[in-house]
C-alpha positions as CSV (number, residue, x, y, z in Angstrom):
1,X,71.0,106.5,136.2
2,X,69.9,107.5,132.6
3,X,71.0,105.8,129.9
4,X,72.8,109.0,128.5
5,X,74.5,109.2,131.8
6,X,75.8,105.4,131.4
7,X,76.5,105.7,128.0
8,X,78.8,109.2,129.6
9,X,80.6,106.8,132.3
10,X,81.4,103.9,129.9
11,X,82.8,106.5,127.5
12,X,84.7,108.3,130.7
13,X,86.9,105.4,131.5
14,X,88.6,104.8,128.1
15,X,89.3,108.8,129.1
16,X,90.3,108.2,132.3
17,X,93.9,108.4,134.0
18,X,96.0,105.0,134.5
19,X,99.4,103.9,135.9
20,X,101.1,102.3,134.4
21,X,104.0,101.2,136.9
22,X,105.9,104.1,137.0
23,X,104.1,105.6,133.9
24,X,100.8,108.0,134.6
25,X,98.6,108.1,131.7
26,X,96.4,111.2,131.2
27,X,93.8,108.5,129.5
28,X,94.1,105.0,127.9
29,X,94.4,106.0,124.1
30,X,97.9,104.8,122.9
31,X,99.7,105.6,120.1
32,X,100.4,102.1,118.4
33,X,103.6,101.7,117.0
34,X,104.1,102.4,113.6
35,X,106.5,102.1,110.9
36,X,107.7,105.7,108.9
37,X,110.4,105.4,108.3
38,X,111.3,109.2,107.8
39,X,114.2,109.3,109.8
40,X,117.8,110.3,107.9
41,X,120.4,107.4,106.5
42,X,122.3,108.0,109.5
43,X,119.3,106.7,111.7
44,X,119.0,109.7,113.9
45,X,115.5,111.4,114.5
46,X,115.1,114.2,113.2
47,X,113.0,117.5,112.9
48,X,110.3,116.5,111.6
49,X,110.1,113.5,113.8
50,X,109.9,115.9,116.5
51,X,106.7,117.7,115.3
52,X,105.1,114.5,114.5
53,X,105.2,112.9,118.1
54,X,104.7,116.3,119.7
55,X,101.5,116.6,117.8
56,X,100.5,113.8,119.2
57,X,101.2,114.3,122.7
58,X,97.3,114.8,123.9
59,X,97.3,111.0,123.9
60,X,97.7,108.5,126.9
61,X,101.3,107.1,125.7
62,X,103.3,107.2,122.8
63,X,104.8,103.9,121.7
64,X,107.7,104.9,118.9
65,X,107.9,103.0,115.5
66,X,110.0,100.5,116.2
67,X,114.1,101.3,116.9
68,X,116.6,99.2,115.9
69,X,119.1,98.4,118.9
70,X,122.4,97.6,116.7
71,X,123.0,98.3,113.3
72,X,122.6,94.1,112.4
73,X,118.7,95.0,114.1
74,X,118.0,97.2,111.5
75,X,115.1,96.5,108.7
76,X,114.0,99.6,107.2
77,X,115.8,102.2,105.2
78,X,115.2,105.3,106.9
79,X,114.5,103.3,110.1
80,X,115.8,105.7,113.6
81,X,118.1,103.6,115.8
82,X,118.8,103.5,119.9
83,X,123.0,102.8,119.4
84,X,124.8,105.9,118.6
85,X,125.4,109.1,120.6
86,X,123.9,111.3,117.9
87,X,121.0,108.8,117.7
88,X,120.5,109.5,121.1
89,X,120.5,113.1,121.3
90,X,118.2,113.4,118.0
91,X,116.0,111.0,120.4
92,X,116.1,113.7,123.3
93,X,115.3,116.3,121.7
94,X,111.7,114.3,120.9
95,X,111.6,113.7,124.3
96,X,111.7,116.9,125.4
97,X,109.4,118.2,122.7
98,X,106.7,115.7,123.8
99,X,107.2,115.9,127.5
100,X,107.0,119.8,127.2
101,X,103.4,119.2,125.4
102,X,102.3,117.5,128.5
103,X,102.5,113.7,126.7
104,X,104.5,110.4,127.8
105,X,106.4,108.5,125.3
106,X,108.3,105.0,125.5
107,X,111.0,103.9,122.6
108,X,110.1,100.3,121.1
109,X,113.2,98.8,120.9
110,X,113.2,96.4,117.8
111,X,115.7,94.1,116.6
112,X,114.4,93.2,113.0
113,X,116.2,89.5,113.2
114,X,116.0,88.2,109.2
115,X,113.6,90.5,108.7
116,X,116.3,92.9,107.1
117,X,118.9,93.1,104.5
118,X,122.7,93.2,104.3
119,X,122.6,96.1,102.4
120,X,120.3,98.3,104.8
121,X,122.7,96.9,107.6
122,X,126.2,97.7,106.0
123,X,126.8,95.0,108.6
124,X,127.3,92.0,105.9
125,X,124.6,89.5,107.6
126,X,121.4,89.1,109.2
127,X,120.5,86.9,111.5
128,X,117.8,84.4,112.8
129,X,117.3,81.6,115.4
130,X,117.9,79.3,112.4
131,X,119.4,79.6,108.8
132,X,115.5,79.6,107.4
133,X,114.9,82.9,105.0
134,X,111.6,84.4,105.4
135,X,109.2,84.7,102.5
136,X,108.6,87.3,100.6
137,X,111.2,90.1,99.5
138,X,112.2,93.4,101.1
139,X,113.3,96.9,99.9
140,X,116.9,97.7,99.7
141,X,118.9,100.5,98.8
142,X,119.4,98.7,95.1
143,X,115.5,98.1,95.2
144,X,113.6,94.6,95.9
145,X,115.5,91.6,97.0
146,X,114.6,87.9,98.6
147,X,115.0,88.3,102.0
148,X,118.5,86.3,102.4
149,X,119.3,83.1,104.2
150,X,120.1,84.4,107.7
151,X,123.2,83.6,110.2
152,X,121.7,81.5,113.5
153,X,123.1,83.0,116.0
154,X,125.7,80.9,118.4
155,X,124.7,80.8,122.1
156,X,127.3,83.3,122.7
157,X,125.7,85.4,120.1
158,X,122.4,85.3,122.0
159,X,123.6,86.3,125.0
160,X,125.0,89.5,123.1
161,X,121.7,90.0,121.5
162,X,120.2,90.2,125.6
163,X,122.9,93.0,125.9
164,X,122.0,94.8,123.2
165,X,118.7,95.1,123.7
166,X,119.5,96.2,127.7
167,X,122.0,98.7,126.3
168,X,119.5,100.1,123.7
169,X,116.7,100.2,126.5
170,X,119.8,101.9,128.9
171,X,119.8,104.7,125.9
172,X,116.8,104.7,125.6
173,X,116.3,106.3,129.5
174,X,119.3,108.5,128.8
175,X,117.4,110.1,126.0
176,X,114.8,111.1,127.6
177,X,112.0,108.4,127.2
178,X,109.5,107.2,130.0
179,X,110.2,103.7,129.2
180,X,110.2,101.2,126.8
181,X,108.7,98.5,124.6
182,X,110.7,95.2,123.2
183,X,109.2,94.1,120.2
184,X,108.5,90.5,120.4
185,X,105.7,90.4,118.2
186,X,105.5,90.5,114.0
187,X,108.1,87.8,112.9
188,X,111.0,89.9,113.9
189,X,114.0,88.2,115.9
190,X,111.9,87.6,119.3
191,X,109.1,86.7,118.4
192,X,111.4,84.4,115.6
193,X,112.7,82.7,118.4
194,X,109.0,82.4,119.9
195,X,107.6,80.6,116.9
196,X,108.2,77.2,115.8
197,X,107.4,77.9,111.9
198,X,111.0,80.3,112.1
199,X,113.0,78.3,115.4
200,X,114.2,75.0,114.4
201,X,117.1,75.3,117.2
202,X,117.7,71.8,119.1
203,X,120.0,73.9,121.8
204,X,117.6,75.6,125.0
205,X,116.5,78.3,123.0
206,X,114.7,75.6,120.5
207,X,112.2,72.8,120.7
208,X,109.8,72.9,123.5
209,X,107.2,75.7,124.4
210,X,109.7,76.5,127.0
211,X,112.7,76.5,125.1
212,X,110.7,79.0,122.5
213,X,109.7,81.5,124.8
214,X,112.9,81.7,126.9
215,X,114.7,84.8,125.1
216,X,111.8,87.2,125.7
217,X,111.9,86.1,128.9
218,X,115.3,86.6,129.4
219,X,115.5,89.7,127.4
220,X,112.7,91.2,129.4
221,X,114.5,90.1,132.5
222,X,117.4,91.6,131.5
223,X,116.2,95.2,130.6
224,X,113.8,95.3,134.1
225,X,117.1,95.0,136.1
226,X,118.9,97.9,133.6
227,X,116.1,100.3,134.0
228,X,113.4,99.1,136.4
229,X,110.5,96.7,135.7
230,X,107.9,99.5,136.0
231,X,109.4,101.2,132.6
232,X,110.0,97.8,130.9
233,X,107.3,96.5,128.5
234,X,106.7,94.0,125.5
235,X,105.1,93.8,122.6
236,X,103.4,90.1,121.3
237,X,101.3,89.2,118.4
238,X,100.1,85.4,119.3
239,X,99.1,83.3,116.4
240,X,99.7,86.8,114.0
241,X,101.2,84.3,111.4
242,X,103.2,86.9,109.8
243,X,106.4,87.4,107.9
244,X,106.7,83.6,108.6
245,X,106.7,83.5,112.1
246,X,103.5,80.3,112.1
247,X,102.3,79.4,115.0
248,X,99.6,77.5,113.9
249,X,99.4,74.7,116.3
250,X,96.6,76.7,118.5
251,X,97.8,74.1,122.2
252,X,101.1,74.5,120.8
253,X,100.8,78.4,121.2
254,X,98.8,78.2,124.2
255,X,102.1,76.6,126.2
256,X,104.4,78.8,124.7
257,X,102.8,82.1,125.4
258,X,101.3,80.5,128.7
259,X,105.6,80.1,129.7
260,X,106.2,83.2,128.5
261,X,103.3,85.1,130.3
262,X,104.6,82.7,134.0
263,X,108.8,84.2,133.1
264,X,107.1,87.6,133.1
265,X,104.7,87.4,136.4
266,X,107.8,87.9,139.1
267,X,109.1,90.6,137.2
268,X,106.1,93.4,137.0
269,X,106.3,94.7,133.6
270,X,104.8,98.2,132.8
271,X,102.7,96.6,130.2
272,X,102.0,93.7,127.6
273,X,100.9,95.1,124.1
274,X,99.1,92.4,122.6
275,X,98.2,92.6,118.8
276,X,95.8,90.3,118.5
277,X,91.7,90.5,116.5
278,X,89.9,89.4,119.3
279,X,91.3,90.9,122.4
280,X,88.8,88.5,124.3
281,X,89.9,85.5,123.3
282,X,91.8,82.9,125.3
283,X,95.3,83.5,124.4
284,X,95.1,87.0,124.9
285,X,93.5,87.1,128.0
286,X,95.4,83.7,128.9
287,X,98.6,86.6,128.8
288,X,96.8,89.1,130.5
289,X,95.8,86.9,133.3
290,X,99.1,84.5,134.3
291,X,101.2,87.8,133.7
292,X,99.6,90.2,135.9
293,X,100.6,92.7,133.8
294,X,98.4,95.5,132.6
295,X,97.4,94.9,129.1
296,X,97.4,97.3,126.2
297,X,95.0,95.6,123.4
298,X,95.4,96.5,119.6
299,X,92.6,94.7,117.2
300,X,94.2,97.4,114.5
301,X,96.3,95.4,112.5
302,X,93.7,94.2,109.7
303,X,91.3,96.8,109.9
304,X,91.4,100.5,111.8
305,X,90.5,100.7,115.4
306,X,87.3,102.5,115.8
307,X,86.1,104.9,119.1
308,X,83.5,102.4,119.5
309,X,85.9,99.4,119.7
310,X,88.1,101.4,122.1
311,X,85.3,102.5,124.5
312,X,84.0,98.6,124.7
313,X,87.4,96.6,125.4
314,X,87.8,99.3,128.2
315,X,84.2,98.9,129.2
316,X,84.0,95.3,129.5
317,X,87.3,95.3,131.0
318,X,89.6,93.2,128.4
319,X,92.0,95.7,128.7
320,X,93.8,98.4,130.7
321,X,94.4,100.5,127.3
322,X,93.7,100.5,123.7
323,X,96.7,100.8,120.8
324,X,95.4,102.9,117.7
325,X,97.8,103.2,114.9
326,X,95.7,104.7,111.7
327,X,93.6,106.9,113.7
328,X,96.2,108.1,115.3
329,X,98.3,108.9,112.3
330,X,95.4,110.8,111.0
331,X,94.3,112.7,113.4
332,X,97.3,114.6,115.6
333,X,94.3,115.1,118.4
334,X,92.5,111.8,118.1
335,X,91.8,112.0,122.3
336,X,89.9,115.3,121.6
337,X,87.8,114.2,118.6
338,X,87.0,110.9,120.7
339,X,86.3,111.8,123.9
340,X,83.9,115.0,122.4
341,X,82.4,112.7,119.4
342,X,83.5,114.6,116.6
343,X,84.8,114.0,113.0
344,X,87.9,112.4,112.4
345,X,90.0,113.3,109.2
346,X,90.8,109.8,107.5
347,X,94.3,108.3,106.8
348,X,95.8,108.1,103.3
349,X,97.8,104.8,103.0
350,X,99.9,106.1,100.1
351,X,101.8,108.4,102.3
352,X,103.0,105.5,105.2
353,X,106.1,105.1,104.1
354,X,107.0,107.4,101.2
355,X,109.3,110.2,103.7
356,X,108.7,113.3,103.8
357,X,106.2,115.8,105.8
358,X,103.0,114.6,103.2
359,X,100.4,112.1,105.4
360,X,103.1,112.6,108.1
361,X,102.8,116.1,110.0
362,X,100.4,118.0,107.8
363,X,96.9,116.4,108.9
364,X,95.1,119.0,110.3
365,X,94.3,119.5,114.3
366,X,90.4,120.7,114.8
367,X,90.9,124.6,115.6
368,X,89.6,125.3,119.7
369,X,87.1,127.5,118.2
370,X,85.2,124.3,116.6
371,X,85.4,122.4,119.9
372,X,84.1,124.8,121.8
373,X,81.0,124.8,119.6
């Protein structure tokens, strides 16, 4: 075989189909999640949400910015939510939009834990494993603020939090979605629980490694039984040390997401979504390995995800899939422009999280005339 040929093949299977359980993928590019926040006050998706994923629908899977489940869940101003009737018909009709464009997409259900504000709630609280605020200040409707001292939730409270994320991910299906995504990952309110820098519970969601990783578990559990394993995923960030989730006891992470990973094996999970900067290291593939489940790897977070990086975790088989969140924002036919080597437009960061269509719907698709050239 030439090397031009191998060099084709290697590139060929980061373009290649994959299952994932009851999810076909036309390749292994996946949109990473990502935070817009362009959806109205009410939380319900909206137009221009609908062009935006559509136009990204040439892509393996489409992983939503994250959804809040209840209104406590809620982080972001302008955040879309999974609770309401109307918030799931304005999910539908993206659904519908995206299946109709040939794509798949799956809703990340995320609960923001303290990670949010009373005043972006309306709900008069947020709430935490333990009454420890996080650093830093967030956004709110009356502009900057600490982030508060949160509520730790009761026992009782917990085991509502498992329902609504089940009845979010049960809304989720009724919209339209192929699946979906729990976010345990980024110091939000599972992976809160998972680290020990933001759970200093003494009750069996505290303590051990065991203790730690036991509401992922459970909430995982709990959502696989509502709408089948094979549409259920989860979305980690090991040793991110973020938003004040630390974790920086490397053994001490090791036996907690080695727990975790043993809860998920009996239940085959669609996917594990691991955000991590070194998708070969040992806790990553430590995840990969005593889960069994397929693993979508995302190096993204600190710098973009390049075609190169892509094509090699495929390659040397570190992962089923790739996340790309910049390119992808970019470029509304990043599988084209990959898979034929061509120019990529590049991302403007000052356009995130500003609303409106600017850096959101108007990048530019190449024209079939230039492809064919």
């Amino acid at each position: 075989m030439t090397s031009s040929a191998q060099a084709s093949q290697v590139q060929d299977q980061l373009f290649s189909p994959l299952s994932l359980g009851a999810i076909e993928l036309r390749n292994r590019l996946v949109m990473a999640p990502l935070t817009r926040i362009r959806a109205g006050e009410d939380g319900v998706p909206n137009q221009m949400m609908v062009e935006y994923y559509t136009q990204r629908a040439s892509l393996g899977l489409i992983v939503t910015e994250g959804t809040f489940p209840v209104m406590e869940g809620r982080t972001w101003i302008g955040q879309p939510g999974l609770e309401t009737a109307e918030q799931v018909a304005g999910w539908r009709k993206v659904t519908e939009s995206v299946h109709a464009a040939g794509g798949k997409i799956i809703a990340q259900i995320m609960h923001g834990g303290r990670i949010g504000h009373e005043l972006i709630s309306g709900t008069g609280r947020v709430v935490a494993p333990s009454a420890l605020a996080a650093p830093g200040e967030i956004r709110t409707p009356e502009g900057k603020a600490p982030h508060p001292v949160p509520h730790a939730l009761s026992a009782e409270e917990v085991a509502q939090t498992i329902a609504d994320f089940t009845q979010a991910s049960r809304n989720a299906i009724e919209a339209g979605f192929d699946g979906v995504q729990l976010h345990g990952a980024n110091g939000y309110l599972l992976h809160e629980f998972t680290a020990p820098g933001s759970n200093t519970r003494t009750d069996g969601y505290g303590g051990s490694p065991e203790n730690r990783a036991r509401l992922s578990v459970e909430v995982a559990a709990s959502v696989s039984e509502a709408i089948g394993a094979d549409r259920t995923g989860i979305r980690l960030s090991p040793q991110h040390n973020i938003q004040g989730a630390m974790e920086e006891d490397h053994q001490d992470a090791l036996a907690t997401y080695r727990s975790m990973a043993e809860g998920f094996a009996p239940l085959g999970l669609n996917h594990i979504d691991v955000l991590n900067a070194d998708p070969a290291s040992e806790i990553v593939q430590l995840i990969r390995t005593v889960s069994g489940a397929p693993l979508i790897a995302n190096s993204g977070f600190g710098v973009q995800t390049t075609r190169d990086e892509a094509v090699r975790l495929v390659e040397q088989d570190l992962a089923e899939a790739v996340g790309v969140g910049r390119s992808a924002i970019a470029n509304p036919d990043l599988a084209r422009r990959w898979e034929l080597g061509l120019e990529e437009n590049q991302p403007d960061p000052t356009t995130f999280y500003v609303g409106g269509e600017r850096g959101y719907t108007d990048y530019p698709a190449l024209e079939d005339a230039t492809l064919k050239n």
